[in-house]
Structure formats: structure tokens, C-alpha cells
C-alpha positions as CSV (number, residue, x, y, z in Angstrom):
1,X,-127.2,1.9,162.5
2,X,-127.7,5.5,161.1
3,X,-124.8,4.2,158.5
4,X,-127.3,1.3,157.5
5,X,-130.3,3.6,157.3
6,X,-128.7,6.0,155.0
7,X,-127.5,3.2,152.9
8,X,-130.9,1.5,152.7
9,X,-132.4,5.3,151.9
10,X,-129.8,5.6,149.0
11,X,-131.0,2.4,147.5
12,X,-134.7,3.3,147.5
13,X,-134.3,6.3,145.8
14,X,-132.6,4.5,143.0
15,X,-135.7,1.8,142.9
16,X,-138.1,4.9,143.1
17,X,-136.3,6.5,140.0
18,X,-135.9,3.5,137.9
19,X,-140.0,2.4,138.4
20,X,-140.1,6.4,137.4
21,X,-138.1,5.7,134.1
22,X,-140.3,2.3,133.5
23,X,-143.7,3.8,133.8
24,X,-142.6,6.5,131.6
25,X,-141.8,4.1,128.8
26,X,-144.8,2.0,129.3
27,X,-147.1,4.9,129.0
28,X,-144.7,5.9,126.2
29,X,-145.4,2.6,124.5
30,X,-149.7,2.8,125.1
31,X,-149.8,6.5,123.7
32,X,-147.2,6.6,121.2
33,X,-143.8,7.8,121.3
34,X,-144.3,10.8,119.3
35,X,-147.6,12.1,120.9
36,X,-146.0,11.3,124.5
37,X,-142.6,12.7,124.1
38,X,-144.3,16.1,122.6
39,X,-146.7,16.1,126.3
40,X,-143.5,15.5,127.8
41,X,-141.7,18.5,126.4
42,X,-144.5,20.8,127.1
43,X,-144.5,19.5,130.6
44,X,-140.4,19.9,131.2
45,X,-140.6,23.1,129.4
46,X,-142.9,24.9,132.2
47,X,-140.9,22.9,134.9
48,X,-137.8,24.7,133.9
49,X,-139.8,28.2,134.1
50,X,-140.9,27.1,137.9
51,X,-137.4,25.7,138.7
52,X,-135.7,28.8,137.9
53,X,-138.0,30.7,139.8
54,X,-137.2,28.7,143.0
55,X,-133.4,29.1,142.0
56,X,-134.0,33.0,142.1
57,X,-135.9,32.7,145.6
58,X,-133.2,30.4,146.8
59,X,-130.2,33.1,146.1
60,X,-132.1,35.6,147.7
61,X,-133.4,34.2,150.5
62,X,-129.2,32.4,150.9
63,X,-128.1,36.5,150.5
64,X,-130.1,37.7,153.3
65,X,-129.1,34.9,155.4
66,X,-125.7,35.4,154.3
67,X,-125.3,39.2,155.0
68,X,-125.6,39.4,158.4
69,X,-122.6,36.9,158.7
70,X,-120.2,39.1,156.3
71,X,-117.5,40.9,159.0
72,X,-117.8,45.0,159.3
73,X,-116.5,47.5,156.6
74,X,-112.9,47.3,155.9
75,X,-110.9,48.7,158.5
76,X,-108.0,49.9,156.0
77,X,-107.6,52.4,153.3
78,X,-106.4,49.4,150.8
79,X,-108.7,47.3,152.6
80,X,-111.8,49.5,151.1
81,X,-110.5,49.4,147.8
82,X,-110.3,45.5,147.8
83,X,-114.1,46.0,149.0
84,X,-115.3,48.2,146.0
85,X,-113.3,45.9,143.5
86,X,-115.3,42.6,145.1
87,X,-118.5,44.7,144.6
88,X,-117.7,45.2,141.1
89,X,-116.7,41.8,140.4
90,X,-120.0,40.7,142.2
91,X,-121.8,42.8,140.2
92,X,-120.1,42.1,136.5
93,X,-120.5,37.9,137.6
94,X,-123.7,38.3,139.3
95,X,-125.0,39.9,135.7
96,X,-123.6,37.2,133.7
97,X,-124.9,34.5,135.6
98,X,-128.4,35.9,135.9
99,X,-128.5,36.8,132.3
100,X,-127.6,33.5,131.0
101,X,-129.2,31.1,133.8
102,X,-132.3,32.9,132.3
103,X,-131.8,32.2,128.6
104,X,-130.7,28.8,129.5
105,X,-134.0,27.8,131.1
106,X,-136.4,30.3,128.9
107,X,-134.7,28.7,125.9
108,X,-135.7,25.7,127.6
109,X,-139.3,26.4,127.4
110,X,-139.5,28.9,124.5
111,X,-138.0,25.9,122.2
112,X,-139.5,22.5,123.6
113,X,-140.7,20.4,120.8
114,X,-144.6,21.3,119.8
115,X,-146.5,21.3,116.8
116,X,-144.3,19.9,113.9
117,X,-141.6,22.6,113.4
118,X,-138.2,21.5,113.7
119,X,-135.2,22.6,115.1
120,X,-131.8,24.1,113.1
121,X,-128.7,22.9,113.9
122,X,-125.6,24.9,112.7
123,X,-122.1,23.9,113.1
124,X,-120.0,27.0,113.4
125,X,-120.3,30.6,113.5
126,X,-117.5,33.0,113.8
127,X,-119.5,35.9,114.9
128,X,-120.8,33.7,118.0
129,X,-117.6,32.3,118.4
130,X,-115.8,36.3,118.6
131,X,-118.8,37.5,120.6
132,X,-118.4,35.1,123.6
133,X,-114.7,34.9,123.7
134,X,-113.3,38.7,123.3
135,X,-116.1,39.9,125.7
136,X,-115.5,37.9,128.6
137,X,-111.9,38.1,127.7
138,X,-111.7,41.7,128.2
139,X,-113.7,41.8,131.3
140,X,-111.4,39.8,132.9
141,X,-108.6,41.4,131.5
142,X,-110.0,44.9,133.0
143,X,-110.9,43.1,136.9
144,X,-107.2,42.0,136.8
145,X,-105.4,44.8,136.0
146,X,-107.0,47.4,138.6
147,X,-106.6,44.2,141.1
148,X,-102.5,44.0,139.9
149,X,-102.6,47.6,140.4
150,X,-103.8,47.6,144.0
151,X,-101.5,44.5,145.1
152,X,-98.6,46.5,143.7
153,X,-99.7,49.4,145.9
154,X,-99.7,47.4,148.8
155,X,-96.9,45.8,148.3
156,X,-94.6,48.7,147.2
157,X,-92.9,51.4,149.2
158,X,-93.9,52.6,152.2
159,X,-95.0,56.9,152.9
160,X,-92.1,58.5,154.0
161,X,-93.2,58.5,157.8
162,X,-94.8,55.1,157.6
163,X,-94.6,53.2,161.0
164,X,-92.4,49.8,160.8
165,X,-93.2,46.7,162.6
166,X,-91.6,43.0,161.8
167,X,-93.9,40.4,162.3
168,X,-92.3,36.8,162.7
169,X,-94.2,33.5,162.8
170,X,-93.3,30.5,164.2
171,X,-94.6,27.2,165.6
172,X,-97.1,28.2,167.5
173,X,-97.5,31.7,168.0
174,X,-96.3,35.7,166.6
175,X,-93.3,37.6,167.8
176,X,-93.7,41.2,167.1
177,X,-90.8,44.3,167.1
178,X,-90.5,47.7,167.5
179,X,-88.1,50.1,166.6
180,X,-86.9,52.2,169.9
181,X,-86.8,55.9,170.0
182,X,-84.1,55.8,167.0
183,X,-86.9,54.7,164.8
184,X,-84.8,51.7,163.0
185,X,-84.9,48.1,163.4
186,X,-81.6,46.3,163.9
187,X,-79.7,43.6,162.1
188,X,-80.6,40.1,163.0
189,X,-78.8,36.6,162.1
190,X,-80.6,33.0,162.3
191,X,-77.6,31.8,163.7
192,X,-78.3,34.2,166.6
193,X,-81.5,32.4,167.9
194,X,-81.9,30.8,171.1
195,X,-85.4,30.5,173.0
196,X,-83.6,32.3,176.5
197,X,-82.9,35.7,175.2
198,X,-82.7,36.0,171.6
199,X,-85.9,34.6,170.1
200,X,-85.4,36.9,167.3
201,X,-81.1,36.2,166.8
202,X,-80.7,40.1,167.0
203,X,-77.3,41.3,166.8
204,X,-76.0,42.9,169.4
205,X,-73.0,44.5,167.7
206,X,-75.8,46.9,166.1
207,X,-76.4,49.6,168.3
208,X,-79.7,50.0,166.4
209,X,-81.2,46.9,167.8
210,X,-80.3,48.1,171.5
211,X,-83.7,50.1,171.6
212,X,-85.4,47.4,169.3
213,X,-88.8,46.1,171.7
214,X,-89.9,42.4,171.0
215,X,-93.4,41.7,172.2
216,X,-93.2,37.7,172.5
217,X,-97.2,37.1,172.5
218,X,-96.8,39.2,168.9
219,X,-99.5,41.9,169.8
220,X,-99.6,44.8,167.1
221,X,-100.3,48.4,167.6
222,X,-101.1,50.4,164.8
223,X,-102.4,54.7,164.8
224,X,-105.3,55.9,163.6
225,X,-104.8,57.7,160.4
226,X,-100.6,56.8,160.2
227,X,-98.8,54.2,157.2
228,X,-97.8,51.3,159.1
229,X,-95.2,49.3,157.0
230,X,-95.1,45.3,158.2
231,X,-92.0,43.3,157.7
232,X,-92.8,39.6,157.8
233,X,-90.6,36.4,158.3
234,X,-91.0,33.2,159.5
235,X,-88.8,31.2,162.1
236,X,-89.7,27.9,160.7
237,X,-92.6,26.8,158.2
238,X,-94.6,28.8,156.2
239,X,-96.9,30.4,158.0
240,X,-99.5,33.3,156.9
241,X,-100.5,37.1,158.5
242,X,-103.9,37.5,158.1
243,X,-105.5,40.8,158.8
244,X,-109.2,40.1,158.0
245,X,-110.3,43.5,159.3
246,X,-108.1,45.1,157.2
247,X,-108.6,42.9,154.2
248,X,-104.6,42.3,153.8
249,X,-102.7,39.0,153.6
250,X,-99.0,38.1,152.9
251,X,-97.3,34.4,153.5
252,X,-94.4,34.4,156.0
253,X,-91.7,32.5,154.7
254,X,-88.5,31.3,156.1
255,X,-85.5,33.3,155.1
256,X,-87.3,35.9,152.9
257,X,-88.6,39.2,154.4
258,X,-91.6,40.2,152.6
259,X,-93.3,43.6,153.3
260,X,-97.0,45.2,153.0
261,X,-98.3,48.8,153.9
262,X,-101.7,50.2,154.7
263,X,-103.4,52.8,157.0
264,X,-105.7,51.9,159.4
265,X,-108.8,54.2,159.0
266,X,-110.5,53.1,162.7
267,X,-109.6,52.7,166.2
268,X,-110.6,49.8,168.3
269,X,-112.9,51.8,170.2
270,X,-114.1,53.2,166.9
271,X,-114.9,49.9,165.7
272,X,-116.6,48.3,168.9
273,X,-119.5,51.5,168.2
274,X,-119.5,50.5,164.6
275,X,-120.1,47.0,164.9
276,X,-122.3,47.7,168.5
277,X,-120.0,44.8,169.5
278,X,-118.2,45.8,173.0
279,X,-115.9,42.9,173.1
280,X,-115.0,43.8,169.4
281,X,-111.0,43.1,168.9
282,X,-108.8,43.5,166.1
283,X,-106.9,40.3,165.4
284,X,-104.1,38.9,163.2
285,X,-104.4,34.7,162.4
286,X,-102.2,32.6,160.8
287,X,-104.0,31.9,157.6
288,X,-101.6,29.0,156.4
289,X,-101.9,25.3,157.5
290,X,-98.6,24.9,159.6
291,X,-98.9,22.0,161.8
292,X,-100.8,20.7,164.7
293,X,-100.8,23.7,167.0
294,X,-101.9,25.6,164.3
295,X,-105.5,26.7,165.8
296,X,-103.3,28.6,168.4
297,X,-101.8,31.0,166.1
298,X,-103.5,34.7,166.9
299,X,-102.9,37.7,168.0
300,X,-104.3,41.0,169.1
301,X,-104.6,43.8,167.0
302,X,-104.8,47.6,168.8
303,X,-105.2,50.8,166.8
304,X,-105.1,53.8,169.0
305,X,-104.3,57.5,168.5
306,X,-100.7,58.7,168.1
307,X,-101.0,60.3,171.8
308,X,-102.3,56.6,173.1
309,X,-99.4,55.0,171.4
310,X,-96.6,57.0,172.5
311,X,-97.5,56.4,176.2
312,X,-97.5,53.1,175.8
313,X,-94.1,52.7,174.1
314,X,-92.7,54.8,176.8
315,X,-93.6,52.3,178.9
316,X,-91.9,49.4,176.8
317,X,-88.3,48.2,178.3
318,X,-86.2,47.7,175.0
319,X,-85.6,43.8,174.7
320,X,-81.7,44.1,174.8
321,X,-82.1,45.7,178.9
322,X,-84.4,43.1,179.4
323,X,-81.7,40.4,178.9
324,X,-78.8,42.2,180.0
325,X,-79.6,43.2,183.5
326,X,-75.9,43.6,184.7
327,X,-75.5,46.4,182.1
328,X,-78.6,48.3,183.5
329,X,-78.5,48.2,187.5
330,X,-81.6,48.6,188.8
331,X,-81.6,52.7,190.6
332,X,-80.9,51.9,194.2
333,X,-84.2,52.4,196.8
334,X,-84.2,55.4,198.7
335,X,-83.3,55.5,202.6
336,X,-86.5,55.3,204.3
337,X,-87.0,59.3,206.2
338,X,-87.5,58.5,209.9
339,X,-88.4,61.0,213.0
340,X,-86.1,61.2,215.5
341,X,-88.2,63.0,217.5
342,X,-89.8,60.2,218.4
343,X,-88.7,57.8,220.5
């Protein structure tokens, strides 16, 4: 039914525009084409002066709606970068589109047809022509490099120091590892892989990846103020680490490791007083389309300080102990003390 309705509304608006067009010829026709087409102009012309005042309100009025929905400063030293440079893009773009939006519609009004003068027409100018093309040209040329050199930045070496964490995607959740107390990540094979206790196809033969801990559910922890350096793969499809609260991206694709570095500027309990959000969270998505269980694809995000973190990974059972309990006994209870003075 509301299918039908919008149909029949559809149609009426084209009858209503059409009698529109029809009236304006016949009243064309009674008062002379000339004299009504000059009325006509002068009409349109101050219609495009109150039209691009409501324009202006609208943007205004969309950008204070919009604001309030835009997510917290950039959480990240690159992250702030990207911020500034979106600012200054705004801000060249914004200019350009104000300036000429307004000389499109005053030259609308300014020359609408009055009086008998009539208008020049000019086929080609090369001054014009240079004006409009080397300007924005160069503008563009100027936004691109300084974003080239920021992507470059993030995507080049590591601080010596830097914290290392792979990140693997795969259908439908993160696995996350960290390096043990020898700070290096072990060798891994594909051919390795099996879901009971290799999800990663580590190699074994590598004492490195003895102290290696996997978190299966992918959580990240990152410290306050320290490089963090994150090697990303993918298991199966394409999938996507999105840090939106950092302002950092980078596909995960199967068998290619590809590697960003930032430093996170804010703790989690930082950011929950910043944003006056208790329940605020950190959190890494899968930003690429990659099948149906796609939606389930997140995970938890934790920056701490450097003493927080360190208790935590002391805590951590390296994933190799986990799956090879015969090689790590568990210590045997101690005998219970009993009094036997009592009887």
C-alpha cells in the first residue's frame, strides 16, 4: 500500500510541474515573450540570492548537528597529524567551495537579462584557462605530498625500542602475539596450522617462539607514551585493522606481512575522563567486507602504563606450555601440616 502511495505521489508531482511549465507559456504567450522572459529573469535572479542563503544555513546548521557525532581527538601521535592535515584540507576545500558557490549564484543574479544590454560570449582564453588549472593543480599537489610523507612515516621502520605485536585476521575474529621475555617473535609456517594448538602454525624448532603468547580473542595492549610496531597477516581473506581511535588503517592480506607504527598518546582511563564516557573502550574492527560473519570481527584495545603492562605479561603462560603440558609438569601440591597433638 505505502508502495502504491509513493508511486501515485511521484506522478502528481510530475502533473503539478508540467501544469507549472503550461501556465508559464500561456502567460508567456498573453504578455509577450520578451517582456515575460525579462520578469522571469529578475524573478530567478533574486531566487538564487535566497537559495544560497538557505544553502549556507543548511551547512551550518548539518555542521553543528554533525559535530557532536565526530569520535574524540586522535589517540595517536600519527593519528594527530592525519587530524591537522583533514583540517587543512577542510579548510583549502571548504574555501573553494564557498568562494565559488557564491559567484555562481551572485553571477546569477548580478547578470540576469534586464534592460537591453547583451551578454559577451568568448570562446577561449589562455589566461583563464592557466589560472584555474595550475592553481588547483598545485594545491593538490602540496595536500598529497605532506599526506605521502606521513603514510611513509607510518609505514617505515619502527624506534629502536618500539613494542612488536602480530595481528592476524581470520574468518571471524583477531588472533593477537606477543613476544616472551626474549623480546622476538618466532618463525611461523602455514603449513603448521591446525585449530587444536597451532592456530598460528608456529614453529616449534625456533626456540624464539617458545615464549611467544597468542591471545586467541586478539585483544591488544599497547603503553602509554612507547612505539608499538604491528605486524599484520591474514589466515584467509582479506580482511582490514582498523584503529579508529588512533586514526591508522592497514589491509591484512594472506601471505604478505605488512607493518605500521605509532605511539599511543592516552591511556584508556585517560580517555574515559576525556570523553566523560565511563564505558569508553579502545577497539580494533575489521574495516574490509570479508564474509557473512563479518559484523563479529572486533576487538579490545588497552593502553596502560609500562608498570600496568609488565604485570600483566607476567601473568601470561607462553602459548607453547600451554599446548605442551607433558613438558611442564604442573609443581606437585604441598602435604597438608597436620597436629598430632590432637587426637
Amino acid at each position: 500500500m505505502s508502495g502504491l502511495l509513493l508511486v501515485f505521489l511521484v506522478v502528481l508531482i510530475f502533473v503539478v510541474l508540467y501544469q507549472v511549465s503550461r501556465s508559464s507559456e500561456i502567460v508567456a504567450q498573453i504578455q509577450g515573450e520578451e517582456a515575460f522572459d525579462k520578469k522571469r529573469n529578475k524573478i530567478l535572479g533574486y531566487s538564487m540570492l535566497v537559495l544560497f542563503a538557505a544553502f549556507m544555513i543548511g551547512i551550518v546548521w548539518c555542521h553543528q548537528y554533525m559535530m557532536p557525532l565526530m569520535g574524540p581527538e586522535a589517540a595517536s601521535d600519527h593519528g594527530q597529524q592525519y587530524d591537522f592535515m583533514f583540517e587543512v584540507t577542510l579548510w583549502v576545500t571548504g574555501s573553494v567551495f564557498l568562494l565559488t558557490q557564491f559567484l555562481l549564484f551572485w553571477f546569477s543574479f548580478k547578470y540576469k537579462r534586464v534592460g537591453n544590454k547583451t551578454p559577451h560570449f568568448f570562446a577561449h582564453s589562455t589566461k583563464l584557462e592557466l589560472i584555474w588549472t595550475s592553481i588547483p593543480a598545485i594545491a593538490m599537489a602540496v595536500l598529497v605530498a605532506i599526506g605521502l610523507k606521513a603514510w611513509f612515516t607510518m609505514t617505515d621502520k619502527a624506534p629502536k625500542g618500539a613494542m612488536q605485536i602480530e595481528i592476524i585476521g581470520k574468518q571471524f575474529n583477531w588472533i593477537s602475539r606477543y613476544p616472551g621475555p626474549d623480546m622476538e617473535l618466532g618463525k611461523k609456517y602455514y603449513t603448521n596450522i591446525n585449530e587444536k594448538d597451532n592456530i598460528l602454525g608456529l614453529d616449534w624448532k625456533d626456540k624464539a617462539t617458545k615464549d611467544d603468547i597468542i591471545i586467541p580473542n586478539g585483544e591488544l595492549r599497547f603503553v602509554k607514551g612507547k612505539p608499538v610496531e604491528l605486524i599484520i597477516g591474514s589466515r584467509d581473506v582479506i580482511h582490514d585493522v582498523g584503529l579508529s581511535h588512533f586514526r591508522m588503517k592497514m589491509d591484512a592480506v594472506p601471505g604478505i606481512s605488512s607493518r605500521l607504527w605509532f605511539t599511543p598518546l592516552f591511556t584508556t582511563e585517560e580517555m574515559k575522563s576525556k570523553t566523560g564516557n565511563p564505558n569508553f573502550v579502545y577497539e580494533l574492527s575489521c574495516d574490509q567486507m570479508c564474509g557473512k560473519g563479518h559484523y563479529s570481527m572486533r576487538a579490545i584495545i588497552i593502553v596502560e602504563t609500562q608498570a600496568e603492562h609488565d604485570a600483566w605479561l607476567a601473568k601470561q603462560q607462553s602459548y607453547y606450555v600451554q599446548n605442551h603440558p607433558d613438558e611442564f609438569p604442573a609443581p606437585a601440591a604441598e602435604p597438608v601440616k597436620t597436629d598430632s597433638t590432637k587426637k
